[in-house]
SEDOGU-350884 format. One line per field, with one value per residue (C-alpha): z, x, y; residue in three letters; residue number from 1. Coordinates in steps of 0.2 Angstrom, whole numbers. Layout:
Z <- Z;...
X <- X;...
Y <- Y;...
rest <- ALA;...
nr <- NUM;...
//
This chain:
Z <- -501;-518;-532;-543;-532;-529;-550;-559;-577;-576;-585;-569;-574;-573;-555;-549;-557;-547;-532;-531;-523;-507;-507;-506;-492;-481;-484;-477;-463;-456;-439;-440;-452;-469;-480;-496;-504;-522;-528;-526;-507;-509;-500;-514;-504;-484;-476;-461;-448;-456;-458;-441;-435;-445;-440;-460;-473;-485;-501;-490;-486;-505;-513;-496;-494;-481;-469;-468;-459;-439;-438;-444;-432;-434;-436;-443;-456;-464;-464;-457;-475;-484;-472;-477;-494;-492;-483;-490;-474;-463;-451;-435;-423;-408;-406;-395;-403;-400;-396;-379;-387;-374;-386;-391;-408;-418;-436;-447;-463;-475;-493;-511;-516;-532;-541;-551;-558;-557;-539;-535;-522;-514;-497;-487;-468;-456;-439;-426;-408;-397;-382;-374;-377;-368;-354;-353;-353;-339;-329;-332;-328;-311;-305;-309;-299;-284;-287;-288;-270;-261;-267;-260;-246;-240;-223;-235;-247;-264;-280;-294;-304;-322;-324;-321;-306;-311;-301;-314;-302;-285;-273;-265;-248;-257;-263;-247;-238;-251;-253;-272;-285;-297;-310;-302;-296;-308;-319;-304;-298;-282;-276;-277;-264;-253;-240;-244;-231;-236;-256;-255;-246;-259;-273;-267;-263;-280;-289;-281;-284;-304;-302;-298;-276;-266;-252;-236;-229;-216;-227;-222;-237;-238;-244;-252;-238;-233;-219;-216;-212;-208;-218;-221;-237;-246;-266;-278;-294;-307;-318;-338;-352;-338;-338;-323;-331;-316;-295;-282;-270;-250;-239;-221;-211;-195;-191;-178;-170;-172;-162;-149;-147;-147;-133;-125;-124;-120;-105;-100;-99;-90;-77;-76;-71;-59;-49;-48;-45;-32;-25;-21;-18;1;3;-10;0;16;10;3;19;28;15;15;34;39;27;33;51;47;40;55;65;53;52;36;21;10;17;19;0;-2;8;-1;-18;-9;-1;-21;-28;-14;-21;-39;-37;-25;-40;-52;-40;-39;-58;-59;-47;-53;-74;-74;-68;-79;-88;-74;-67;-49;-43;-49;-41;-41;-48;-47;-65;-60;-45;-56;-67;-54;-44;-60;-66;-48;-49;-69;-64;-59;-77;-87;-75;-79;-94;-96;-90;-103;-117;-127;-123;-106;-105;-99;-91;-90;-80;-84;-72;-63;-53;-49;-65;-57;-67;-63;-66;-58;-53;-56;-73;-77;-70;-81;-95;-91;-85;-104;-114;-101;-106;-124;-125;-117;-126;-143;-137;-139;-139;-126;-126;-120;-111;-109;-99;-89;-85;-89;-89;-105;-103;-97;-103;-92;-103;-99;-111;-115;-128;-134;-146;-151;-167;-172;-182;-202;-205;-207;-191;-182;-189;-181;-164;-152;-162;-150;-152;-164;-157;-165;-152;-160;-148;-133;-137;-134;-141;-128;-119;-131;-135;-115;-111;-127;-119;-100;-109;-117;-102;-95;-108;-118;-131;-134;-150;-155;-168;-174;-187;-190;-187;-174;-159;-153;-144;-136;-127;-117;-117;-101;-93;-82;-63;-52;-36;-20;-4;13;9;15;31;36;33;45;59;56;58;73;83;77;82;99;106;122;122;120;119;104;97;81;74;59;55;47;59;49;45;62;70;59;65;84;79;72;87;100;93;95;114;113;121;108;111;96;91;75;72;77;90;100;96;103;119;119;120;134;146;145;150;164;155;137;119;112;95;85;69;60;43;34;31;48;50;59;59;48;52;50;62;75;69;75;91;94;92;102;116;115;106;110;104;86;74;58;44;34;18;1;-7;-2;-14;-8;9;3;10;21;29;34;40;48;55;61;53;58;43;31;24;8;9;7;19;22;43;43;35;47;62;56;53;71;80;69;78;94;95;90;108
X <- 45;44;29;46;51;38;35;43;41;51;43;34;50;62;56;53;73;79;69;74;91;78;68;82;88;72;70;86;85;70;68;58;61;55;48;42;35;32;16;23;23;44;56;60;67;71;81;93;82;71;92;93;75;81;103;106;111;100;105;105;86;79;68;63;45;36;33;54;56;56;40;35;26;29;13;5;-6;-5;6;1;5;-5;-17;-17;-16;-30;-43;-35;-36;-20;-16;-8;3;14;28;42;59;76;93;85;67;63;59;41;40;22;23;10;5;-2;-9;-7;-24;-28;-28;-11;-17;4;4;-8;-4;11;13;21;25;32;41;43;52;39;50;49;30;27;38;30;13;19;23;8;-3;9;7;-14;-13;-3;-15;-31;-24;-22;-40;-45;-36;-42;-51;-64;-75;-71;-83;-80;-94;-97;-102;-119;-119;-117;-106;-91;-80;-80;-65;-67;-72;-86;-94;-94;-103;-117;-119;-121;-106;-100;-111;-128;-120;-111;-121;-133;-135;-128;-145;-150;-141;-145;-159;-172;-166;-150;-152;-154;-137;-129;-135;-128;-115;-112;-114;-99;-89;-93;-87;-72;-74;-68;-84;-88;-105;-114;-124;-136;-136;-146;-137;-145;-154;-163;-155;-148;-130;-122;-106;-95;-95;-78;-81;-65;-66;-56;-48;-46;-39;-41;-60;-71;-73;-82;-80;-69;-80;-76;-87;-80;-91;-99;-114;-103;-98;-114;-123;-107;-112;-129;-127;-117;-131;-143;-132;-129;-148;-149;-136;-145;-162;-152;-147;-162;-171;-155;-157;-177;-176;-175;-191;-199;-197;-203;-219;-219;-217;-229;-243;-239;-235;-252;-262;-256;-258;-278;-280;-275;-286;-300;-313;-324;-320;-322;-312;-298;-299;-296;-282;-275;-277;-265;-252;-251;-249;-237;-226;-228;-220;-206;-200;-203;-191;-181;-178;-174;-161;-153;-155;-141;-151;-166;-158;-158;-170;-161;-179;-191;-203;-217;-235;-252;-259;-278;-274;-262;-278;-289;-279;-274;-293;-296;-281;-286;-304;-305;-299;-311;-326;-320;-320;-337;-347;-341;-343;-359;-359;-353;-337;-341;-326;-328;-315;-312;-300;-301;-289;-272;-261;-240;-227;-209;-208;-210;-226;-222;-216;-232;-244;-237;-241;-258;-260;-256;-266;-281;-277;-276;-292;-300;-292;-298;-316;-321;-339;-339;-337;-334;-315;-314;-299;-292;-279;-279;-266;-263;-253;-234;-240;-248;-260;-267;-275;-285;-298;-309;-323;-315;-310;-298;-280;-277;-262;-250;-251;-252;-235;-229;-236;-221;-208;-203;-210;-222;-242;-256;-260;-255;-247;-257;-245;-228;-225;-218;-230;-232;-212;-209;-223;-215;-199;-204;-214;-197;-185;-200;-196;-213;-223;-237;-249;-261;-275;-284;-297;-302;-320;-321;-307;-293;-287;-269;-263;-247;-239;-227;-219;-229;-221;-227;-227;-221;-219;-228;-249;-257;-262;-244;-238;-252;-249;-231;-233;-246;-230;-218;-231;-234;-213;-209;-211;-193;-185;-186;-175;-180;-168;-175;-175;-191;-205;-219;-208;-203;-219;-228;-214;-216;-234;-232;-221;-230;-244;-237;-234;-214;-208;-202;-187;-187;-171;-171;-153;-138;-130;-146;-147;-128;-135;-150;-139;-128;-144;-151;-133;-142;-159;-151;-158;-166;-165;-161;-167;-160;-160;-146;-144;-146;-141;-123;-120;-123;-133;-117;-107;-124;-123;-104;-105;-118;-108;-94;-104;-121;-115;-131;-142;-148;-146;-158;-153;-168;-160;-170;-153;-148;-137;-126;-123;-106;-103;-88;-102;-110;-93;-87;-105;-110;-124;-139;-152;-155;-171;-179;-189;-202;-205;-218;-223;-227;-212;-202;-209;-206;-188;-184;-196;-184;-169;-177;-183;-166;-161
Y <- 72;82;75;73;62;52;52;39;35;18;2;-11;-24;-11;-5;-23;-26;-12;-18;-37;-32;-26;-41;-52;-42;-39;-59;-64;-50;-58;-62;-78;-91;-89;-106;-107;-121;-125;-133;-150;-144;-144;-130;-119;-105;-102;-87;-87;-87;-105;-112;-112;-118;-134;-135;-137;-124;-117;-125;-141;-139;-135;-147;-155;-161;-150;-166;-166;-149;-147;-148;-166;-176;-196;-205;-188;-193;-176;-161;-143;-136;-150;-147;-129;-130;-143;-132;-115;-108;-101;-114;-110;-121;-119;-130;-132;-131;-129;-141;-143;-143;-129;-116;-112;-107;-100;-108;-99;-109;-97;-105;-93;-91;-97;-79;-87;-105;-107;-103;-116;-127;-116;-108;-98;-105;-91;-99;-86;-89;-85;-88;-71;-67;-84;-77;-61;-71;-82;-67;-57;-73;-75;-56;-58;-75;-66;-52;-62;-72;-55;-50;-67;-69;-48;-47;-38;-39;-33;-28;-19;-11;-3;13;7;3;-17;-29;-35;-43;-50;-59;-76;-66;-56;-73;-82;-67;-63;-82;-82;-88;-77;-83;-77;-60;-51;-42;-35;-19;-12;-11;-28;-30;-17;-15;-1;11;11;14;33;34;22;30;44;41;30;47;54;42;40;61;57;56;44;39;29;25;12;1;-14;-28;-43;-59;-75;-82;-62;-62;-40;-38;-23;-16;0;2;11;17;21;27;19;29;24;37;49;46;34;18;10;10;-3;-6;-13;-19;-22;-33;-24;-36;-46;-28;-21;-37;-35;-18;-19;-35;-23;-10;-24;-29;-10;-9;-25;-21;-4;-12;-25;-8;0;-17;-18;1;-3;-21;-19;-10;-22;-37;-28;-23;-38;-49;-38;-40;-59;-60;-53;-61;-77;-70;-67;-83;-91;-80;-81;-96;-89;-98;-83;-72;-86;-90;-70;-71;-85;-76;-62;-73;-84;-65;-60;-76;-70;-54;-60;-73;-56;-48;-62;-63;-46;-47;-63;-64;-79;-90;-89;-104;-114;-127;-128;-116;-129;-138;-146;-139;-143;-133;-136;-127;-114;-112;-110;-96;-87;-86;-77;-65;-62;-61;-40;-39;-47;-42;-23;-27;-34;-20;-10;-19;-22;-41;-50;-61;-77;-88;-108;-119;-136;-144;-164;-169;-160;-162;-160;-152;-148;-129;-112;-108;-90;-90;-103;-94;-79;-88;-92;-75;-68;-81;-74;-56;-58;-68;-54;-41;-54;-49;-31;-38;-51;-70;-86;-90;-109;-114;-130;-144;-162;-177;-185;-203;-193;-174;-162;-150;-131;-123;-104;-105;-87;-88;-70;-63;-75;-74;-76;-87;-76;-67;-85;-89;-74;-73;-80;-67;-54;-34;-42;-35;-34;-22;-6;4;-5;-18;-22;-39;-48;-58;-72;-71;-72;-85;-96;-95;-99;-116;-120;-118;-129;-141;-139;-133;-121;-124;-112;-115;-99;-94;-78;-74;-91;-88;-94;-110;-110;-126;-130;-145;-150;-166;-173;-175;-189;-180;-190;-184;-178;-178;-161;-170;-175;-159;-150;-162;-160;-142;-143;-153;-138;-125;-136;-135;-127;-109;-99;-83;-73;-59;-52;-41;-28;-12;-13;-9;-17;-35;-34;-33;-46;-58;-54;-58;-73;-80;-73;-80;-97;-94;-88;-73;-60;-44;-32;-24;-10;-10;-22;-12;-14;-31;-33;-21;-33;-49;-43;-37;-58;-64;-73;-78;-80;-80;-96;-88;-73;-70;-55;-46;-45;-27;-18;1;1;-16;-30;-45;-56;-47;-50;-66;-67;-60;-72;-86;-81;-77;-88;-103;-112;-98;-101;-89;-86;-73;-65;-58;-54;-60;-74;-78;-66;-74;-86;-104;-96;-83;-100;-106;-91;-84;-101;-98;-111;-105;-91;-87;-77;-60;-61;-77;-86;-83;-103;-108;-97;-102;-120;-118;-110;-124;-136;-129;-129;-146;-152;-148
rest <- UNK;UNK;UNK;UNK;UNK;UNK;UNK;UNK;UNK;UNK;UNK;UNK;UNK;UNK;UNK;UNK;UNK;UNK;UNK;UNK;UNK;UNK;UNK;UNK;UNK;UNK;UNK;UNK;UNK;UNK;UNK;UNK;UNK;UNK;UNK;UNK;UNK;UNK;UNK;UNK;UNK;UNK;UNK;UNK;UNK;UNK;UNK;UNK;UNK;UNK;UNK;UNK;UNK;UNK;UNK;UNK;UNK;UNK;UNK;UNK;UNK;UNK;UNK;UNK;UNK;UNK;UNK;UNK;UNK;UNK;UNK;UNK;UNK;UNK;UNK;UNK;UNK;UNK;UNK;UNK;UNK;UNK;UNK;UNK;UNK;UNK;UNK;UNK;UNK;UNK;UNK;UNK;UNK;UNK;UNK;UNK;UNK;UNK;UNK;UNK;UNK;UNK;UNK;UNK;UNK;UNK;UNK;UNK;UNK;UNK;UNK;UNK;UNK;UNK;UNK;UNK;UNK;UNK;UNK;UNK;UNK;UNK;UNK;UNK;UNK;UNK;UNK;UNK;UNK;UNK;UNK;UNK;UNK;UNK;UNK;UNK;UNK;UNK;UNK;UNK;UNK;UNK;UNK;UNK;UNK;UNK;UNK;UNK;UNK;UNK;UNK;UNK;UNK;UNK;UNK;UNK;UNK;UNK;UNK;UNK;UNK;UNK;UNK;UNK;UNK;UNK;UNK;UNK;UNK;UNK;UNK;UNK;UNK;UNK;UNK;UNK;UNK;UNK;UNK;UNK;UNK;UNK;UNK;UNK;UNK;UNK;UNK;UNK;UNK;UNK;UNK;UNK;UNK;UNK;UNK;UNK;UNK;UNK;UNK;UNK;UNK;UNK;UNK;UNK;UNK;UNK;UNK;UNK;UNK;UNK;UNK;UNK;UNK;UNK;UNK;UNK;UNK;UNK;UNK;UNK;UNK;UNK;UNK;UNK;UNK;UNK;UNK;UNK;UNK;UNK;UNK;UNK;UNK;UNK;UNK;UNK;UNK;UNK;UNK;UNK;UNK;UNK;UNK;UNK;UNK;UNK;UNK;UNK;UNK;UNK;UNK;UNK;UNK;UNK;UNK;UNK;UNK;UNK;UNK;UNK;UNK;UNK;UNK;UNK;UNK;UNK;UNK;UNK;UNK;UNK;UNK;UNK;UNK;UNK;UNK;UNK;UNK;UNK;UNK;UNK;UNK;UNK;UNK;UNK;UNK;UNK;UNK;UNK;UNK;UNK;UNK;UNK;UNK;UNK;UNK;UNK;UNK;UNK;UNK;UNK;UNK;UNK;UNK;UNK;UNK;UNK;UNK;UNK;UNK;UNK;UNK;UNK;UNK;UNK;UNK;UNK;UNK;UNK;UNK;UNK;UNK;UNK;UNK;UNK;UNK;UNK;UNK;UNK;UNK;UNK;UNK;UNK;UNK;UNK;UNK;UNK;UNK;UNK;UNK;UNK;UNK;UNK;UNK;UNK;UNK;UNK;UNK;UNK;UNK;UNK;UNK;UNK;UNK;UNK;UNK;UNK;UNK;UNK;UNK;UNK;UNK;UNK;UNK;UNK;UNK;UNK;UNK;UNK;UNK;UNK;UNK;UNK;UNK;UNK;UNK;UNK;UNK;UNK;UNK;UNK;UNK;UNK;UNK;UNK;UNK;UNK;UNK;UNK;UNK;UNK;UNK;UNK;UNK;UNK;UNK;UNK;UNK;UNK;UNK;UNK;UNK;UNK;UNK;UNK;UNK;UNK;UNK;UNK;UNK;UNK;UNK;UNK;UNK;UNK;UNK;UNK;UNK;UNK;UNK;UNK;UNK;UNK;UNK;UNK;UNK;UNK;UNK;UNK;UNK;UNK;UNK;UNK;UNK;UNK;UNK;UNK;UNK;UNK;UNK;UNK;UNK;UNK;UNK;UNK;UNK;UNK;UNK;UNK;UNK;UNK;UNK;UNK;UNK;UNK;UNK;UNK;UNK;UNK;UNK;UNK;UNK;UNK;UNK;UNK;UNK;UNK;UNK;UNK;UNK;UNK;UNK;UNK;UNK;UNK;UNK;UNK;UNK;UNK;UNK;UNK;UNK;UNK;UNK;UNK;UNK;UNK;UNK;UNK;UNK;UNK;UNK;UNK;UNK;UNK;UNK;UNK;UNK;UNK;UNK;UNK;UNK;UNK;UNK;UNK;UNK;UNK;UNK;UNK;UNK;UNK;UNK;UNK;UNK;UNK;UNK;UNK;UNK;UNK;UNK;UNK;UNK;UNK;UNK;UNK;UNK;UNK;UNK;UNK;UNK;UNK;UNK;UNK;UNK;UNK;UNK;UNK;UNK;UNK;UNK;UNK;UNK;UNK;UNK;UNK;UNK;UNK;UNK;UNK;UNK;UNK;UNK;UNK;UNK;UNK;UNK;UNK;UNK;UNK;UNK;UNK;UNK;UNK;UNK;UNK;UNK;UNK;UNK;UNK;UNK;UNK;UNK;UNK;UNK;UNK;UNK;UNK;UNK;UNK;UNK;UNK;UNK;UNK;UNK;UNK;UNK;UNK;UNK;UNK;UNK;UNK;UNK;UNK;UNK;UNK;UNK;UNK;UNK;UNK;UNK;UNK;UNK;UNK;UNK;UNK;UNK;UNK;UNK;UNK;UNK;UNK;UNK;UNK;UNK;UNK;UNK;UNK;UNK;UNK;UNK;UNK;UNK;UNK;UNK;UNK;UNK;UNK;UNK;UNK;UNK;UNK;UNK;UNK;UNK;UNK;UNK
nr <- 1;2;3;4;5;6;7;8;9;10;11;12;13;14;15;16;17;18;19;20;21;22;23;24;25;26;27;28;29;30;31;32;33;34;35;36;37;38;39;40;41;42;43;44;45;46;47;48;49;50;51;52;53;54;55;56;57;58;59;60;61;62;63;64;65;66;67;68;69;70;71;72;73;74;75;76;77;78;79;80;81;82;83;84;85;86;87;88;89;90;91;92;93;94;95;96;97;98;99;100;101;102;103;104;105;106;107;108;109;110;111;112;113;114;115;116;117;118;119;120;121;122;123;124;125;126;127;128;129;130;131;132;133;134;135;136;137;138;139;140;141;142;143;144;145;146;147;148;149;150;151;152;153;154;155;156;157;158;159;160;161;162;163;164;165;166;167;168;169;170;171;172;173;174;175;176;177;178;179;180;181;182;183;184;185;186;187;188;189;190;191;192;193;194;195;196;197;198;199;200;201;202;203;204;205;206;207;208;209;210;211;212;213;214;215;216;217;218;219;220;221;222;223;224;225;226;227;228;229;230;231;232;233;234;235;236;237;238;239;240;241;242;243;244;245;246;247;248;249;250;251;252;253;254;255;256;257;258;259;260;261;262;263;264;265;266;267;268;269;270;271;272;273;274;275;276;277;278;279;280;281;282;283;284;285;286;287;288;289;290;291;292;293;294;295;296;297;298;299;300;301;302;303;304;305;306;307;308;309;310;311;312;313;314;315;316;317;318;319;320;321;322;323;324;325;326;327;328;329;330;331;332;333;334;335;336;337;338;339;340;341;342;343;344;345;346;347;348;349;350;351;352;353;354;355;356;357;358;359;360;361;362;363;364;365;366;367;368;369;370;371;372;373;374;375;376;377;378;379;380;381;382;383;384;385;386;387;388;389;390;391;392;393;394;395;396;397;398;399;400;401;402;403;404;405;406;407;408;409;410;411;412;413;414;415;416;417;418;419;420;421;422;423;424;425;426;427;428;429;430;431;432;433;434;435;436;437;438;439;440;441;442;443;444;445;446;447;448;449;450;451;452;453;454;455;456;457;458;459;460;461;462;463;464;465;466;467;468;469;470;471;472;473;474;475;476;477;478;479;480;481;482;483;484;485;486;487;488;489;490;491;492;493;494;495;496;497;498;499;500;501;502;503;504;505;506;507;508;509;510;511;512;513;514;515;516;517;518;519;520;521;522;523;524;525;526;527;528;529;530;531;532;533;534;535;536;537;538;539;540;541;542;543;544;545;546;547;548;549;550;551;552;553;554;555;556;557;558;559;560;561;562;563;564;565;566;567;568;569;570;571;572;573;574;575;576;577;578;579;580;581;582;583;584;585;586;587;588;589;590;591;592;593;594;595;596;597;598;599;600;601;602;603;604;605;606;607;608;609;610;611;612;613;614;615;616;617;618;619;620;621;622;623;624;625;626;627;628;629;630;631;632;633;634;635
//
């Protein structure tokens, strides 16, 4: 546009003449209605648009008070535009208009200021259908509520972070998982989150992402309550003006997987140990029922009290490991209390004291200072429980009080009855445990051992007390020992006395002599079981596999078998098929099966094998010749 055009010499009334004819026209072209009010608050002009708002004609409406158009309220005790002019200050109200009253409608109330004393009082009211904007609102508010239901209703957890690294925004799932409402969590870093080990890897990976790179990365975060879970972390940019503005973060959940797996790697090791305990378990219990079976063959031979108290220490340790085996081979059952029986802890102490004893004595002569042990027990204190697993425990609390005494010391230990609790306890005047490694002691892999230790004797003896259904206390001080004491229920035990049992077993050991077959491949278990039954005037035939014990049967067809007893797994054939023939050819002749896994032989092999007994590797010689007397006598 030329400067001549744009220069006019024309008076200000001329110009404001030539451009009343637009006014009029822009006024009446308005959208929205147009009110002006004198100072007396009266309508002294509307367009079109305000007409309509109130169903009349212009000329009708002029010289109407303001509190007489649409927008009058009954029982007001003042109108918007006296309000307006009253507090000179642009009022705004949203009213629903319309035949139907279904319309929303934005009435602006805008006062003249006082810069014309003639003006004063006037104003200018501007009505606007609003209609569509509130329909667009409604929309946009439905799609951010669908949208903000996905984001909850996701399998995931979803952030969004500034540029900083800051949480902005989190879905419902993201809240329950890091246990913290919105209000305490947005704001924070990313790595507040995050475990330390994971931080660099976060970091980095954050970095990428604010570059324009889409990410993924295993992460460990730690909610409210410290406890770690794991998660796979997936980091978006989002994009603004073609610039990053901040990150989308997903975290999917993997601590459930991850514990699956790692119970799974758990089991694989466990079933793994189960097969090798399996592959050697044979051999274990042989050697295991020969140590035992001639120990217990010298004690009966033997009349001096010393070396009889020896052999008893081997044939307690002998027990020991056969239950060690035992739970090895069968981990369900660890649970269980169908093994119990009872205990005597004075005698538990006593015994465990012996088998500790080469340990501590070692120990002693080289150190500086000797370790002294002190044994406190009065009468026998019954338990319920495995004398195994128990005799573990007080086995470890020996050890660590000798480990607690580089210097040497005092070992107190004992048993007592207190009213319906049975008590044990370990007591070292060693070097004691501040606080904060007291609290910890019973948490698995935790030693203060360095790499002497491997965490688990105190965590393994704390579980063994509760399956027994007690407790172990420890009171430390560092500088002064330790004192740990076990709890247990007491059990009032009932039943044959010693001397009962002896003469019972005398009357056993006294039946006629019979006709022995022991089947075994082992030589050593073998011979410790032709021993034992020779020893108590029966007449033994050996057999190594079960096709000689078959061949062995058939050759005493006139001068049968009393009793077979036979291991379970014999080269060619099985001890259950023995057992069979026997049965069908000798139904008189009782049959014994010797197994280290007993548990394998079903109710139908009983049914089927006619089975009269089966007994466990490693046995004891007495309680085997008991049985078989048992079987005999019955006839």
């Amino acid at each position: 546009m030329s400067p001549e055009i744009l220069a006019d010499d024309r008076p200000v009334p001329v110009m404001l003449l030539d451009s009343a004819p637009l006014l009029e026209a822009a006024f009446d072209a308005l959208p929205g209605g147009l009110y002006l009010f004198d100072t007396d608050r009266r309508l002294s002009r509307i367009n079109p648009a305000g007409a309509r708002l109130e169903f009349a004609e212009a000329v009708q409406l002029e010289g109407r008070p303001c509190c007489q158009m649409f927008w009058r309220v009954e029982d007001a005790t003042e109108c918007v535009v006296d309000r307006a002019v009253r507090t000179g200050e642009t009022v705004e109200v949203e009213l629903m208009t319309g035949a139907e009253g279904n319309s929303p409608t934005l009435l602006v109330v805008i006062p003249l200021k006082e810069t014309n004393q003639a003006l004063a009082g006037s104003a200018v009211v501007l009505a606007r259908d609003v209609s569509v904007l509130r329909r667009a609102e409604a929309e946009i508010l439905e799609h951010k509520s669908f949208l903000s239901s996905l984001a909850d209703l996701a399998p995931d957890e979803i952030y969004t972070l500034d540029t900083a690294g800051r949480f902005t925004w989190m879905n419902a799932r993201a809240r329950a998982a890091s246990d913290l409402m919105p209000t305490g969590f947005l704001g924070r870093h990313i790595a507040d989150i995050v475990a330390a080990e994971s931080r660099e890897g976060v970091t980095a990976n954050l970095a990428r992402t604010f570059a324009g790179e889409d990410t993924q990365c295993e992460v460990q975060v730690i909610r409210a309550d410290a406890t770690v879970r794991y998660v796979e972390a997936y980091i978006s940019p989002l994009w603004k003006d073609g610039n990053v503005n901040g990150a989308l973060v997903f975290l999917r959940d993997l601590t459930e997987r991850k514990r699956a797996q790692e119970r799974m790697a758990q089991s694989d090791k466990l079933r793994a140990v189960g097969e090798l305990a399996a592959g050697v378990a044979h051999n274990l219990n042989n050697a295991l029922t020969v140590i035992q079976g001639r120990a217990q063959l010298l004690m009966m031979r033997s009349e001096d009290e010393a070396t009889i108290k020896s052999l008893e220490v081997i044939t307690r340790a002998v027990a020991d490991g056969s239950q060690t085996l035992r739970r090895i081979l069968d981990f369900a059952r660890r649970d269980t209390a169908q093994d119990f029986a009872p205990v005597d802890l004075a005698e538990l102490v006593s015994s465990s004291v012996e088998i500790a004893r080469p340990k501590w004595q070692n120990r002693s002569a080289t150190r500086t200072g000797s370790i002294n042990v002190t044994v406190e027990n009065q009468n026998p204190v019954y338990v319920l429980g495995e004398s195994a697993e128990l005799r573990e425990v007080v086995l470890n609390m020996i050890f660590n009080a000798v480990d607690a005494m580089p210097d040497g010391g005092t070992i107190e230990t004992g048993s007592r009855c207190e009213l319906d609790t049975a008590c044990f306890w370990v007591a070292d005047t060693g070097c004691g445990m501040p606080p904060d490694v007291v609290e910890r002691i019973f948490e698995p892999f935790y030693t203060t051992k360095g790499e002497r230790g491997t965490g688990l004797g105190l965590a393994a003896s704390h579980g063994i007390i509760a399956r027994h259904g007690g407790r172990i206390m420890v009171v430390s001080e560092q500088g002064f020992g330790t004192r740990f004491e076990v709890r247990l229920p007491l059990y009032e035990k009932s039943g044959q006395s010693k001397q009962q049992q002896n003469a019972a077993s005398t009357s056993l050991a006294s039946a006629k002599p019979a006709r022995v077959l022991i089947v075994e491949d082992e030589e050593r278990v073998r011979a410790v079981l032709r021993d034992t039954f020779e020893t108590a005037g029966h007449t033994v035939t050996e057999a190594a596999t079960g096709s000689q014990a078959i061949a062995r049967l058939e050759e005493a067809k006139e001068e049968k078998f009393d009793l077979v007893i036979s291991d379970l797994g014999l080269p060619e054939i099985s001890g259950l098929h023995v057992a069979r023939w026997v049965k069908d050819h000798s139904p008189e002749t009782h049959f014994i099966l010797a197994t280290g896994w007993p548990d394998m032989v079903m109710p139908e092999d009983y049914e089927r094998c006619r089975l009269d007994a089966v007994i466990k590797k490693p046995f004891d010689v007495t309680d085997v010749l008991e049985q078989a007397m048992q079987l005999l006598i019955k006839e």
